[in-house]
Every structure is written in C-alpha cells, then in structure tokens.
C-alpha positions in Angstrom: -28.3 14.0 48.0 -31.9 14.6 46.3 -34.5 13.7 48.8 -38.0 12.5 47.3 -41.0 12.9 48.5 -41.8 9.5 50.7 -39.6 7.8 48.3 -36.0 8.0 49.2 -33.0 9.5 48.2 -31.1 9.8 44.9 -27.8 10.2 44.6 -26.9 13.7 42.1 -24.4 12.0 40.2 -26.9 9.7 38.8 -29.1 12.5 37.8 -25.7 14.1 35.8 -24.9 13.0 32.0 -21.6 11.0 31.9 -18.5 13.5 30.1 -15.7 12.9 29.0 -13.3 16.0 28.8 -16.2 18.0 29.4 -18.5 17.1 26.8 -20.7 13.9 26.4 -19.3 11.1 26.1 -20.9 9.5 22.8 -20.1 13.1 21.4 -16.8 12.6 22.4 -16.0 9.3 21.1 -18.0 10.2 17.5 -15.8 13.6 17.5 -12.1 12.1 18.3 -12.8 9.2 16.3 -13.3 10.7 13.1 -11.2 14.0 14.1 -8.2 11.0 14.7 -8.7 8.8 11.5 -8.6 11.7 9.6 -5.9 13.4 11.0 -3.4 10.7 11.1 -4.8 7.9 8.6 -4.9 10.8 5.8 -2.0 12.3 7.0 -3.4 16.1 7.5 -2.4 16.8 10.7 -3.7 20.0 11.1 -7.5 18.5 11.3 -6.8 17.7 14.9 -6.4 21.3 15.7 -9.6 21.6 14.1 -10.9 18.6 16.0 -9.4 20.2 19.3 -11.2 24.0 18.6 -14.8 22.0 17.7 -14.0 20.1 21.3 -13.5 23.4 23.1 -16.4 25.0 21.5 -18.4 22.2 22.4 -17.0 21.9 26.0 -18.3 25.4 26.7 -22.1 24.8 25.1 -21.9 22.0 27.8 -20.3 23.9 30.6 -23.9 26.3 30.1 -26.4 23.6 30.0 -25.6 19.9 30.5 -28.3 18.9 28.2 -27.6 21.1 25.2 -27.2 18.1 22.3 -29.4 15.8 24.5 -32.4 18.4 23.6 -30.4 18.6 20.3 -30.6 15.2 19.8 -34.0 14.7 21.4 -36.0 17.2 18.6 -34.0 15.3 15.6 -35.2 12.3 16.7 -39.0 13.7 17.4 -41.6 13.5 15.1 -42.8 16.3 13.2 -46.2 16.7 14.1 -46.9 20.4 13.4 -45.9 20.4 9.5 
C-alpha cells in the first residue's frame, strides 16, 4: 500500500499498467492480431514465430521499465514544439 500524504491510501496495483503476457495489453492485442491473421488467414505459418520473437523482445523492454511504449507512445502523440 502507498500511503499519501493526509489523503489515504492507494492500492499499487492500481498505480501498475495492465499486461498481458508480459507486455501491455493494447500492444498485445494489436501484435497477436495482425501476427494471427497473417499467419493463418495467408497461410505463412512461420510469421507467428516471428510474431512470438517480436513478443519476447518486447516482454523484456517491459520487464526493464513498465512504461517503455507508454513514453513511446506519449512523444508520438506530443506536439512538436521545438522544430
């Protein structure tokens, strides 16, 4: 438990990004989703071991800092104010 100042207490698991097999979830869904449609719709299964290695890659960016692709995602979105 995170105690505030005068304010309470906050539970850490609302403070933690939701994953899903290690990796955020909207990342997940985007990366199986395409990863699955191509490997089995188009019939070349070997994109899903390609699919699994970009998930294991990603898995261990995440492991190091839970907010990798939300910074990521965060300065794509930004403006660009210094150009």
């Amino acid at each position: 438990m995170i105690e505030i100042y005068l304010k309470g207490t906050i539970h850490k698991s609302t403070l933690d990004p939701i994953l899903m097999g290690g990796i955020d979830r909207n990342l997940c869904f985007a990366l199986w989703s395409i990863g699955l449609s191509i490997g089995f719709m188009m019939q070349l299964y070997w994109f899903l071991a390609i699919a699994f290695f970009v998930h294991m890659v990603i898995r261990s960016l995440t492991k190091e800092d839970k907010d990798f692709f939300v910074i990521i995602k965060d300065h794509i979105h930004s403006k660009r104010c210094f150009w």
